[in-house]
Structure formats: C-alpha cells, structure tokens
PDB file of N, H, CA, C and O in Angstrom:
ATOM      1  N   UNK A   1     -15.420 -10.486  -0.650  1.00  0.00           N
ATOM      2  CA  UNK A   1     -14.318  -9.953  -1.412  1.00  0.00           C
ATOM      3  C   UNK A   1     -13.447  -9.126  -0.481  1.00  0.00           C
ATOM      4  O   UNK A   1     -13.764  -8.012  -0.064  1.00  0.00           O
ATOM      5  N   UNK A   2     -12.409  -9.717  -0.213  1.00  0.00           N
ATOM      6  H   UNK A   2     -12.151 -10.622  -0.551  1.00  0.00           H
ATOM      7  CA  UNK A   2     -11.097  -8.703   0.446  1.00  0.00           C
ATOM      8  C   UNK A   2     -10.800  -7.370  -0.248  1.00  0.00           C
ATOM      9  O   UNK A   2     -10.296  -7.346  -1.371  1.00  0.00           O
ATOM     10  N   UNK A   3     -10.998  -6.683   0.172  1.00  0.00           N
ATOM     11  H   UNK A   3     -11.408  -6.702   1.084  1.00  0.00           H
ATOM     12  CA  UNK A   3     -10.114  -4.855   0.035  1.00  0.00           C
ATOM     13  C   UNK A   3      -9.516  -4.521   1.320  1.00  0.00           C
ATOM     14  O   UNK A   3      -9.800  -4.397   2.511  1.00  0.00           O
ATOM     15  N   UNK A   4      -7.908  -4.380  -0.053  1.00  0.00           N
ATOM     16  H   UNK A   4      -7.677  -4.481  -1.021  1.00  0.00           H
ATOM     17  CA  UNK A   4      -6.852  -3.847   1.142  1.00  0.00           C
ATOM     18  C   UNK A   4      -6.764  -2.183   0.770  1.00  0.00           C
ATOM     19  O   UNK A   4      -6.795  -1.670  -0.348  1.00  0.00           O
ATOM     20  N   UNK A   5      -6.656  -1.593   1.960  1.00  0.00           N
ATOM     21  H   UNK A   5      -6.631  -2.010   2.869  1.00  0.00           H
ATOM     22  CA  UNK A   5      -6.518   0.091   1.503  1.00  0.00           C
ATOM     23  C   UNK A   5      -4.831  -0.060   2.162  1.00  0.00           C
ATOM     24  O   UNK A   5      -4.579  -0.295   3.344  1.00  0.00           O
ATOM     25  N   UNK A   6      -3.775   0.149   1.029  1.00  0.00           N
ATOM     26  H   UNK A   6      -3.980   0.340   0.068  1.00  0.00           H
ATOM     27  CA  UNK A   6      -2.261   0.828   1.290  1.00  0.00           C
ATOM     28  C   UNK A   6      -2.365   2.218   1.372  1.00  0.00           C
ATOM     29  O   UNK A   6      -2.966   2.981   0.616  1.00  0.00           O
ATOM     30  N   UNK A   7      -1.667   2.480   2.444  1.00  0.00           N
ATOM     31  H   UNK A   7      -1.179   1.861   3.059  1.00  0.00           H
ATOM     32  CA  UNK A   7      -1.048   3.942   2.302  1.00  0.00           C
ATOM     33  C   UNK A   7       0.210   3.956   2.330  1.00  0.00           C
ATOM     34  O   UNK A   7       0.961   3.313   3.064  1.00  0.00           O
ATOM     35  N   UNK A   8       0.508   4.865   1.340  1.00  0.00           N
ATOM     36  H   UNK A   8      -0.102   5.388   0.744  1.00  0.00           H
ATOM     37  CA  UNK A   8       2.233   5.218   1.239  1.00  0.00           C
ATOM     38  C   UNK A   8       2.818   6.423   0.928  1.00  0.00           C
ATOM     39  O   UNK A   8       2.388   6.949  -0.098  1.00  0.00           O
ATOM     40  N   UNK A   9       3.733   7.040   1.567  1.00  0.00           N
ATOM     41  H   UNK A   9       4.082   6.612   2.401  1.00  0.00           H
ATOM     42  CA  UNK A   9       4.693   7.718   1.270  1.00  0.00           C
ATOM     43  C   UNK A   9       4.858   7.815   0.195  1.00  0.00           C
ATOM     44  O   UNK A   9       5.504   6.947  -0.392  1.00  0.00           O
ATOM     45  N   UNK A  10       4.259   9.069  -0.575  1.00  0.00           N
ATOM     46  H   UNK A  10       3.733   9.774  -0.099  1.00  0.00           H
ATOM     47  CA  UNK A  10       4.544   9.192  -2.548  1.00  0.00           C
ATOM     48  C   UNK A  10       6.117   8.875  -2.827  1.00  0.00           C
ATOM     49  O   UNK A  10       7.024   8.941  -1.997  1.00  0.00           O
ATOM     50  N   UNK A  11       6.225   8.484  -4.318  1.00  0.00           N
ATOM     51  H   UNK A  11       5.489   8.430  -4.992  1.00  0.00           H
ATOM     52  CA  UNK A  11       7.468   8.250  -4.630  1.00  0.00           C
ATOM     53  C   UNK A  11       7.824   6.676  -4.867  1.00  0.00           C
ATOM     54  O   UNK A  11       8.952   6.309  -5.197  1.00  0.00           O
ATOM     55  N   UNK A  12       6.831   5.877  -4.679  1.00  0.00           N
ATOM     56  H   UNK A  12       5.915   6.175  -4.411  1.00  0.00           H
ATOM     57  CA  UNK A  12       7.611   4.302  -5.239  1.00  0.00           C
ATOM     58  C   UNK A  12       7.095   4.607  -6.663  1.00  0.00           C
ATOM     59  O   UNK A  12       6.217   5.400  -7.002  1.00  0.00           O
ATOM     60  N   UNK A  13       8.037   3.588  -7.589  1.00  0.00           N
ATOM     61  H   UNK A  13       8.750   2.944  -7.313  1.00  0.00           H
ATOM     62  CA  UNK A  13       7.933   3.663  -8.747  1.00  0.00           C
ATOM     63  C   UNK A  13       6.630   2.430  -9.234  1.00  0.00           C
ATOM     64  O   UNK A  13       6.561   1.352  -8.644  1.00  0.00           O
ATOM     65  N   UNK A  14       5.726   2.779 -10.304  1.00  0.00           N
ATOM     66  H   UNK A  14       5.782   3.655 -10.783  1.00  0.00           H
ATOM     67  CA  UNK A  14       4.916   1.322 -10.560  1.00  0.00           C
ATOM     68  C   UNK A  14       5.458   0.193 -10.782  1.00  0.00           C
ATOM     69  O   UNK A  14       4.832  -0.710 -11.338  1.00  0.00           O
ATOM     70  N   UNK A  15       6.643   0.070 -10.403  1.00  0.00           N
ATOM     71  H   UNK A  15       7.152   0.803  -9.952  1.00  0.00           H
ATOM     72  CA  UNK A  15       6.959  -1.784 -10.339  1.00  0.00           C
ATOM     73  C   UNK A  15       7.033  -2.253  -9.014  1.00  0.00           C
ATOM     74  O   UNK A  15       6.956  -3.445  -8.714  1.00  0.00           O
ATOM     75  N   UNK A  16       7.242  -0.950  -7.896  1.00  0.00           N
ATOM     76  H   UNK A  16       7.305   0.018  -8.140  1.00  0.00           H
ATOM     77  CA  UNK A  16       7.078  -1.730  -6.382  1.00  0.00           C
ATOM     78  C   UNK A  16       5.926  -1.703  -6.112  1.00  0.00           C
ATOM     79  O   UNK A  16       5.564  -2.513  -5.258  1.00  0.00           O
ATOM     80  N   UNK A  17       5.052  -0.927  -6.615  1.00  0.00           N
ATOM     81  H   UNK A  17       5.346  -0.269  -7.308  1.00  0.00           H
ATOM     82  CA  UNK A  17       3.332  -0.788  -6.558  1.00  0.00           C
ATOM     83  C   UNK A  17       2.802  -2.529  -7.200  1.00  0.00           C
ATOM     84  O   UNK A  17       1.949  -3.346  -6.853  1.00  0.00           O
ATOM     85  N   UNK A  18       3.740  -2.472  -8.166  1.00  0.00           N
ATOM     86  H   UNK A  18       4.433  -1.809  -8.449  1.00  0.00           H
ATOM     87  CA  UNK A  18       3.262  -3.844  -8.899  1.00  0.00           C
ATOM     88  C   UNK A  18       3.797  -4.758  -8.513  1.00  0.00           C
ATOM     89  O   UNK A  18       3.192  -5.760  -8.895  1.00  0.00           O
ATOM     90  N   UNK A  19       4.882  -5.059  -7.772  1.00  0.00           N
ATOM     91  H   UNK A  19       5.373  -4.245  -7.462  1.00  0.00           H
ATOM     92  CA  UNK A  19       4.890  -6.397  -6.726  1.00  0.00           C
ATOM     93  C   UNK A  19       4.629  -5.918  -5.627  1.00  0.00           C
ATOM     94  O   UNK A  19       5.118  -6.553  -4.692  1.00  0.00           O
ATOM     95  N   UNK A  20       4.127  -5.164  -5.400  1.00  0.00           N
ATOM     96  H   UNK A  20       3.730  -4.648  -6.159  1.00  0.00           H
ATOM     97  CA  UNK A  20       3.268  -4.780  -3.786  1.00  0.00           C
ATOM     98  C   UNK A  20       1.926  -5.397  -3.914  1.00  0.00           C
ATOM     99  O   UNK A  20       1.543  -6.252  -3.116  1.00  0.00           O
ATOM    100  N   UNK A  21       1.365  -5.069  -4.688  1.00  0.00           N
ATOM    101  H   UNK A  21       1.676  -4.375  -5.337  1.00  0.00           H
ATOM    102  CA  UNK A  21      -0.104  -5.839  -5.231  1.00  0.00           C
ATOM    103  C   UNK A  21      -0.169  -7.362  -5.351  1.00  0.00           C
ATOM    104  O   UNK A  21      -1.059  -8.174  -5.096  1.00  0.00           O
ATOM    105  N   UNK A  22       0.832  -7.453  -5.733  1.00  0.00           N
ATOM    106  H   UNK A  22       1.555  -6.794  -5.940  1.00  0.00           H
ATOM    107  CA  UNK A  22       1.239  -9.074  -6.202  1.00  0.00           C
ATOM    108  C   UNK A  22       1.550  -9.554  -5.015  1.00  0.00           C
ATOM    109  O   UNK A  22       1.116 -10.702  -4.917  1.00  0.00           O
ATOM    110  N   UNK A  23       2.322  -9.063  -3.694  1.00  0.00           N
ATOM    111  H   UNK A  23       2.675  -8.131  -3.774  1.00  0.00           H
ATOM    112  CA  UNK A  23       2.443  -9.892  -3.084  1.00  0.00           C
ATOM    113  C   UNK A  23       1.303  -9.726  -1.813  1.00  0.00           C
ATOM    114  O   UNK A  23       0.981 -10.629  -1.040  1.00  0.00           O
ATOM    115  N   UNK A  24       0.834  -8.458  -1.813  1.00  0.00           N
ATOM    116  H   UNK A  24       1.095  -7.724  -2.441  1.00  0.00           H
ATOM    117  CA  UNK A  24      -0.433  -9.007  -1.105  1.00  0.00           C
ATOM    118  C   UNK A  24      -1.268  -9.397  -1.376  1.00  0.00           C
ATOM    119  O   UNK A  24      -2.036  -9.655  -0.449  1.00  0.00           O
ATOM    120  N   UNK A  25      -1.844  -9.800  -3.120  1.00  0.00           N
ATOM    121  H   UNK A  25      -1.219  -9.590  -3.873  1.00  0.00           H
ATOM    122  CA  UNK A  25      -2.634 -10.753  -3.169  1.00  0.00           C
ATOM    123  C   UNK A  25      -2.335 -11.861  -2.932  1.00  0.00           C
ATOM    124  O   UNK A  25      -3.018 -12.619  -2.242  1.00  0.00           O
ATOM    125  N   UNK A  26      -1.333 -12.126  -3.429  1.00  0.00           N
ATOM    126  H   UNK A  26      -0.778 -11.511  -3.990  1.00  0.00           H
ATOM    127  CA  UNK A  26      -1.102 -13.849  -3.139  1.00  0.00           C
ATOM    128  C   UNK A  26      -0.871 -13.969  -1.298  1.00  0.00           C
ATOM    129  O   UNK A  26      -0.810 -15.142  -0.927  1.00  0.00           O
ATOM    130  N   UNK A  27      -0.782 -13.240  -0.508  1.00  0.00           N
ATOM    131  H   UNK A  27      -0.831 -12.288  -0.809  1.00  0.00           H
ATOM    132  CA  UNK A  27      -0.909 -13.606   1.116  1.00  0.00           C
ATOM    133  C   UNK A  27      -2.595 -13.520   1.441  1.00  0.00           C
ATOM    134  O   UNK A  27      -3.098 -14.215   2.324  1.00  0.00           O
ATOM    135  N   UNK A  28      -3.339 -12.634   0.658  1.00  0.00           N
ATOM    136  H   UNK A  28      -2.931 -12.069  -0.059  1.00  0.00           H
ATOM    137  CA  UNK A  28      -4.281 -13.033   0.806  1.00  0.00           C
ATOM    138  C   UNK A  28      -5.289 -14.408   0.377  1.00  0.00           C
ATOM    139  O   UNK A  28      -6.259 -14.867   0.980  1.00  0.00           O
ATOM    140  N   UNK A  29      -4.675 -14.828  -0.842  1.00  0.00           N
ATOM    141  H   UNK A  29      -3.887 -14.455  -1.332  1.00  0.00           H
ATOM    142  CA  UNK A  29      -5.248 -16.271  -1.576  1.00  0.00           C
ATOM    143  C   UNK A  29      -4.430 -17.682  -0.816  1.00  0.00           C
ATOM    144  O   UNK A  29      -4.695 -18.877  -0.944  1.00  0.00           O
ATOM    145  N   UNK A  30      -3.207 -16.913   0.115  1.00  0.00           N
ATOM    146  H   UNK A  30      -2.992 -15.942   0.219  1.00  0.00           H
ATOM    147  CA  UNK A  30      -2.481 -18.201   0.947  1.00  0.00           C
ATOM    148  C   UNK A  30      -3.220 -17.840   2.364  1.00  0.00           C
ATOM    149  O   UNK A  30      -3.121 -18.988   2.799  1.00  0.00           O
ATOM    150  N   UNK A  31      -3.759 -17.272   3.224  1.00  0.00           N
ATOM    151  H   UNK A  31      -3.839 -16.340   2.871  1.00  0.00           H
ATOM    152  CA  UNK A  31      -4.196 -17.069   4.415  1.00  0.00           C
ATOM    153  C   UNK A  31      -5.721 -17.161   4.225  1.00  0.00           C
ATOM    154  O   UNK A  31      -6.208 -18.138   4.795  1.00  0.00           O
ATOM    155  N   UNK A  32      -6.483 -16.476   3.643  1.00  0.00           N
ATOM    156  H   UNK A  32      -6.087 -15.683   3.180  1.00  0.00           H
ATOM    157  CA  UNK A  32      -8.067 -16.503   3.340  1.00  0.00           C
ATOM    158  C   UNK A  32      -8.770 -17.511   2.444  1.00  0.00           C
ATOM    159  O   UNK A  32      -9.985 -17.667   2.325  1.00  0.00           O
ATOM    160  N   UNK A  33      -7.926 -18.076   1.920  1.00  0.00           N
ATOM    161  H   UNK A  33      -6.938 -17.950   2.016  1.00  0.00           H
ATOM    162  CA  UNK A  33      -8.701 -18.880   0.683  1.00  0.00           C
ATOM    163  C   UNK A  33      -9.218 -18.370  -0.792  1.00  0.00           C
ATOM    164  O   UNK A  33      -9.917 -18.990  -1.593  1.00  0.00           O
ATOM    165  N   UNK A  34      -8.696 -17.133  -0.898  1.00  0.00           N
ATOM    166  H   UNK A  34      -8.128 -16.629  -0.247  1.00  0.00           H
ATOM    167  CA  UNK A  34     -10.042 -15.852  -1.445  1.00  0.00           C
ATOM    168  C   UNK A  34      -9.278 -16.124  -3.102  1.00  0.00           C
ATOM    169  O   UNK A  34      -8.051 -16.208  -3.151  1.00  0.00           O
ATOM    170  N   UNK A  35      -9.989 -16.228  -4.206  1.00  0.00           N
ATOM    171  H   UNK A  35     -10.985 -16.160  -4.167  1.00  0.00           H
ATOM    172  CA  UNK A  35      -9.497 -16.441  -5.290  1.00  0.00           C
ATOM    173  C   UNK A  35      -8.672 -14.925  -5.636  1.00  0.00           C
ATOM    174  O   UNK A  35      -9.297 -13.948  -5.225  1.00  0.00           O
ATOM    175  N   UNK A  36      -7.485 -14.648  -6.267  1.00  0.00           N
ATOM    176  H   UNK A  36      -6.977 -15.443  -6.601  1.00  0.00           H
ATOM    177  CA  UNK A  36      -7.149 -13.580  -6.541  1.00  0.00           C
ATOM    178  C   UNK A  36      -7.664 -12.614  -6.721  1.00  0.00           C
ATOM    179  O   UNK A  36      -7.559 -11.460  -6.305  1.00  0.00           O
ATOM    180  N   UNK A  37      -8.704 -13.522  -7.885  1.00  0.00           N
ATOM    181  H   UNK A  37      -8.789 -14.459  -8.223  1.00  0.00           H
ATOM    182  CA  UNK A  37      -9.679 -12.546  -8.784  1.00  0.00           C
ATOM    183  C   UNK A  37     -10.787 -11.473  -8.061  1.00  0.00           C
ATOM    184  O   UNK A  37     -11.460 -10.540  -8.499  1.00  0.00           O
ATOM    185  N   UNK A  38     -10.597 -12.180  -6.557  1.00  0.00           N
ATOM    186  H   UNK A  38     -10.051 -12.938  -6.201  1.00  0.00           H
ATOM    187  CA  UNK A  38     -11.925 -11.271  -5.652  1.00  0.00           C
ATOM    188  C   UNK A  38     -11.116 -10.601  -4.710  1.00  0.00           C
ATOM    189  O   UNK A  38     -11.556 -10.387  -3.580  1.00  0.00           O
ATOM    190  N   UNK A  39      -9.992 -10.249  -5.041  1.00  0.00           N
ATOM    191  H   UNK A  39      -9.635 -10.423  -5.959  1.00  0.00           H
ATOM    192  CA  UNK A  39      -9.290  -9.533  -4.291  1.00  0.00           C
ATOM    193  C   UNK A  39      -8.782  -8.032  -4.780  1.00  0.00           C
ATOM    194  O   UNK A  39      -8.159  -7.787  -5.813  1.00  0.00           O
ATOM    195  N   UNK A  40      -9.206  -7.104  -3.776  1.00  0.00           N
ATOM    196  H   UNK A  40      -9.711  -7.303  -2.937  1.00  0.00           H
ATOM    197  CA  UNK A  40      -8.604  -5.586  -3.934  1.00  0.00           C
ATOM    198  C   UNK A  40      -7.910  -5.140  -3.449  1.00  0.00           C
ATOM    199  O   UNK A  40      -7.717  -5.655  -2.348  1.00  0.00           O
ATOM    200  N   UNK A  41      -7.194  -4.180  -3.706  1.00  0.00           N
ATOM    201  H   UNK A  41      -7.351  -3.761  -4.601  1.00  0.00           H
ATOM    202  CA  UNK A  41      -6.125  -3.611  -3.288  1.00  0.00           C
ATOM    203  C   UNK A  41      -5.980  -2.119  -3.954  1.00  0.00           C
ATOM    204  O   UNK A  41      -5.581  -1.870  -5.091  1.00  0.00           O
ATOM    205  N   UNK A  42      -6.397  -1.220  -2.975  1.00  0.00           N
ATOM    206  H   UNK A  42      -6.722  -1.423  -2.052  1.00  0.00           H
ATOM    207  CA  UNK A  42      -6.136  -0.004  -2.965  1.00  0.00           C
ATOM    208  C   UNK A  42      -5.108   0.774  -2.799  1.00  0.00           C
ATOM    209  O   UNK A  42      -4.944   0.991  -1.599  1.00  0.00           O
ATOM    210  N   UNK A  43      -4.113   1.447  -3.655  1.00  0.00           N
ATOM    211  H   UNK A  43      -4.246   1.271  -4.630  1.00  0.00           H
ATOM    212  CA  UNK A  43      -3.471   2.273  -2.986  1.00  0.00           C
ATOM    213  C   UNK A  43      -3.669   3.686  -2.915  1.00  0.00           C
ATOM    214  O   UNK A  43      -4.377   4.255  -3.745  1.00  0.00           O
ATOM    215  N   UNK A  44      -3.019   4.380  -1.859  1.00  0.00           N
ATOM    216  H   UNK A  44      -2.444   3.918  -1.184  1.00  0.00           H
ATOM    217  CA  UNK A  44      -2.949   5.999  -1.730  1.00  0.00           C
ATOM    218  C   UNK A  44      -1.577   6.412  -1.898  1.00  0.00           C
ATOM    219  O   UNK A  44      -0.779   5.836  -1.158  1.00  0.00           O
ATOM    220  N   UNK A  45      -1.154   7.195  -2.622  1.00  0.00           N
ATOM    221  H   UNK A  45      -1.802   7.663  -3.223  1.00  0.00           H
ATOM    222  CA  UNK A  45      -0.121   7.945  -2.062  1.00  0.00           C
ATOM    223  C   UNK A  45      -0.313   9.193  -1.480  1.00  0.00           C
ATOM    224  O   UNK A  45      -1.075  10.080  -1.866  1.00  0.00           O
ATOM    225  N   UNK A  46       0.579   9.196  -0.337  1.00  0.00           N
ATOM    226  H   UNK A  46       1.198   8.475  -0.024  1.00  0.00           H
ATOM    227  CA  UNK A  46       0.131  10.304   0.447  1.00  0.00           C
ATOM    228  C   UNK A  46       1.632  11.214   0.323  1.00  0.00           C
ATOM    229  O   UNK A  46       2.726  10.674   0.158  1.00  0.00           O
ATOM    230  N   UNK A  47       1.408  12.743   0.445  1.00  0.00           N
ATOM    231  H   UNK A  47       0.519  13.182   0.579  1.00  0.00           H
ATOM    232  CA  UNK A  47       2.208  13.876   0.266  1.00  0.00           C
ATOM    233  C   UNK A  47       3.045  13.624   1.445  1.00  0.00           C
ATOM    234  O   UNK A  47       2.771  12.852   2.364  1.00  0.00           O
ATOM    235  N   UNK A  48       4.161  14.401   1.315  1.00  0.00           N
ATOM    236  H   UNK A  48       4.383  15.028   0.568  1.00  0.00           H
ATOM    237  CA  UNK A  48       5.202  14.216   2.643  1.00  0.00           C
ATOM    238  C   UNK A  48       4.648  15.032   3.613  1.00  0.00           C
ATOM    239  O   UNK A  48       4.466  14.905   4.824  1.00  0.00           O
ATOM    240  N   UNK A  49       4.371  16.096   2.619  1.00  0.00           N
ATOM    241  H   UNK A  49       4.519  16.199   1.635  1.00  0.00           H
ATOM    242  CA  UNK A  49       3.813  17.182   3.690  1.00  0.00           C
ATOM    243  C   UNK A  49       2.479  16.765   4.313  1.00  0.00           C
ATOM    244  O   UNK A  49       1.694  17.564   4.823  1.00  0.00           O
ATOM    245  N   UNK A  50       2.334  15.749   4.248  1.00  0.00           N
ATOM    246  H   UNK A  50       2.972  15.099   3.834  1.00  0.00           H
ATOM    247  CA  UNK A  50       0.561  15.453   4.807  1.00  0.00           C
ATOM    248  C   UNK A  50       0.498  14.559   5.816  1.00  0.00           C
ATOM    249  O   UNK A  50      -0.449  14.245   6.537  1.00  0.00           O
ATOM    250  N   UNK A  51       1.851  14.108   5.778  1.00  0.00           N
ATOM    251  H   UNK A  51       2.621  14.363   5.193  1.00  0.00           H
ATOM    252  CA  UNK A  51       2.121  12.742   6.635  1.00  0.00           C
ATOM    253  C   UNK A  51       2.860  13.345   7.828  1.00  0.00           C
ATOM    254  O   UNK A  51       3.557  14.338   7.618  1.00  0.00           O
ATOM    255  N   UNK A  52       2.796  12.965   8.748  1.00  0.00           N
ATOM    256  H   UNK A  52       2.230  12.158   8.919  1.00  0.00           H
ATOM    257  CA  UNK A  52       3.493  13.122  10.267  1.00  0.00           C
ATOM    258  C   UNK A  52       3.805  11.662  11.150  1.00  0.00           C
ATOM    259  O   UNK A  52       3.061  10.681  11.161  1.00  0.00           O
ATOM    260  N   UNK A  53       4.980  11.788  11.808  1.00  0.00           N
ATOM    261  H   UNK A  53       5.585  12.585  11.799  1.00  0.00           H
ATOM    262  CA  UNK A  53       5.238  10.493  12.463  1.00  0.00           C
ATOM    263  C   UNK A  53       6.424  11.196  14.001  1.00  0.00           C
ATOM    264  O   UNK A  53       7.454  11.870  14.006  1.00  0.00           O
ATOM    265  N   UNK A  54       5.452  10.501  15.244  1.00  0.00           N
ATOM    266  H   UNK A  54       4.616   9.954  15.240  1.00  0.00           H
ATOM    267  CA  UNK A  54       6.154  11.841  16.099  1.00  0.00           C
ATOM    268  C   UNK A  54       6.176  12.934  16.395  1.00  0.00           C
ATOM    269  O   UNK A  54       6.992  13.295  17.243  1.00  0.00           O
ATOM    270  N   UNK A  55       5.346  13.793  15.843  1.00  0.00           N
ATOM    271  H   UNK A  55       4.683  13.499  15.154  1.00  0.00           H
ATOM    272  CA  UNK A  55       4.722  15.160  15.700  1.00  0.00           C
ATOM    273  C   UNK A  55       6.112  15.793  14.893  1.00  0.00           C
ATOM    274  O   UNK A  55       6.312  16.938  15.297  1.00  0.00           O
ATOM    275  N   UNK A  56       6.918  15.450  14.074  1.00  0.00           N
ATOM    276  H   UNK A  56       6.755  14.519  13.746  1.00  0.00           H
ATOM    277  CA  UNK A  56       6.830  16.161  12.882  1.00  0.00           C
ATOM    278  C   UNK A  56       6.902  15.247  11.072  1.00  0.00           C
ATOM    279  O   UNK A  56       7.367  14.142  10.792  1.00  0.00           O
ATOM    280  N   UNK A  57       6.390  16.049  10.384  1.00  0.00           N
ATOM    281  H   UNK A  57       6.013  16.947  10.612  1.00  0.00           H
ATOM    282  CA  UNK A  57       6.382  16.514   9.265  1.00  0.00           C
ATOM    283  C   UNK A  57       7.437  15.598   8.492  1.00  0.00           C
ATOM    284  O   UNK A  57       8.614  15.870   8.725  1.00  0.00           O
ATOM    285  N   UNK A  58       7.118  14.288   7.385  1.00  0.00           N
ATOM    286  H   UNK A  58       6.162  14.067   7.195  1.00  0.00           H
ATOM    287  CA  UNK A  58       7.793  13.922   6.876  1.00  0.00           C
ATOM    288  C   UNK A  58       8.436  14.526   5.981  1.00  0.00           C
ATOM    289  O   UNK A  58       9.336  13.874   5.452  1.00  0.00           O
ATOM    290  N   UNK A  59       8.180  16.154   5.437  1.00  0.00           N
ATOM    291  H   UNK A  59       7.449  16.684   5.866  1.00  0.00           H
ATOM    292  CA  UNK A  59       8.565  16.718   4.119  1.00  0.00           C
ATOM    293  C   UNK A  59       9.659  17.637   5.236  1.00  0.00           C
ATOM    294  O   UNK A  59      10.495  18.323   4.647  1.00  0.00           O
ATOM    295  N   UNK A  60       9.682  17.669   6.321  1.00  0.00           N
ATOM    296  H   UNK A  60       9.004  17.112   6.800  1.00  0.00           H
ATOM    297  CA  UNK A  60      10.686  18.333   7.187  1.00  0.00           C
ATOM    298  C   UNK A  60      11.887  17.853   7.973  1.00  0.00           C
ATOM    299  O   UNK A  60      12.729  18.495   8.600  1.00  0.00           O
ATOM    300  N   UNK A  61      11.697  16.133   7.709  1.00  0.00           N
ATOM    301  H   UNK A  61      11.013  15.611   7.200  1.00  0.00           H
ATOM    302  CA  UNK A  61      13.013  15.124   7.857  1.00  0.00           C
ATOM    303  C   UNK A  61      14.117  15.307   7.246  1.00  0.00           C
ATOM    304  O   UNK A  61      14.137  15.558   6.041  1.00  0.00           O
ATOM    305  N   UNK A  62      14.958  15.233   7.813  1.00  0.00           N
ATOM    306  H   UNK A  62      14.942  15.030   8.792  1.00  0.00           H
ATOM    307  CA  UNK A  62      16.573  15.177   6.561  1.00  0.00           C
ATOM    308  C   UNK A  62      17.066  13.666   6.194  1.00  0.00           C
ATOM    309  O   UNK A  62      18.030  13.495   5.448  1.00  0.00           O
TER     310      UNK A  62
END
C-alpha cells in the first residue's frame, strides 16, 4: 500500500486538497499499478512561522 506524506504551506482551501489527492492518486494507479483503493495520502499543513526556506521565516516574507 502506497502512503504519500504532503507537506504544505497552511492556507489551501479543501478543494485544492481535494484535487491534490485526486491527482496523486491517480499518478500513483498510472505509474505503480496500485488500485486507488490502497492508496494514501497524507497531508500536513504546516504554520508559516514553522517553515523556513533560505534561512528565513516564511511568516517573515512580503
């Protein structure tokens, strides 16, 4: 059984969560063979303030 762990930047709304899911299951049932049904998909949302890229602080970007 495939499990995908997403991490993301809080703030998408549940319909990009819900074709986010959708479309990485179906790349997983077109590349692996893996029936949908045995496929996971985790997401996180992660805080701005928790995230860093470059040594600073996504909640400190403009």
């Amino acid at each position: 059984m495939p499990t995908l762990r997403v991490e993301l930047l809080e703030g998408r709304t549940p319909e990009q969560k819900k074709a986010l899911v959708r479309a990485l299951t179906q790349a997983v049932v077109d590349t692996l063979g893996s029936k949908p049904e045995s496929v996971d998909v985790l997401l996180f949302d992660i805080k701005r303030q928790d995230w860093a890229t470059g040594g600073q602080l996504w909640s400190e970007r403009s």
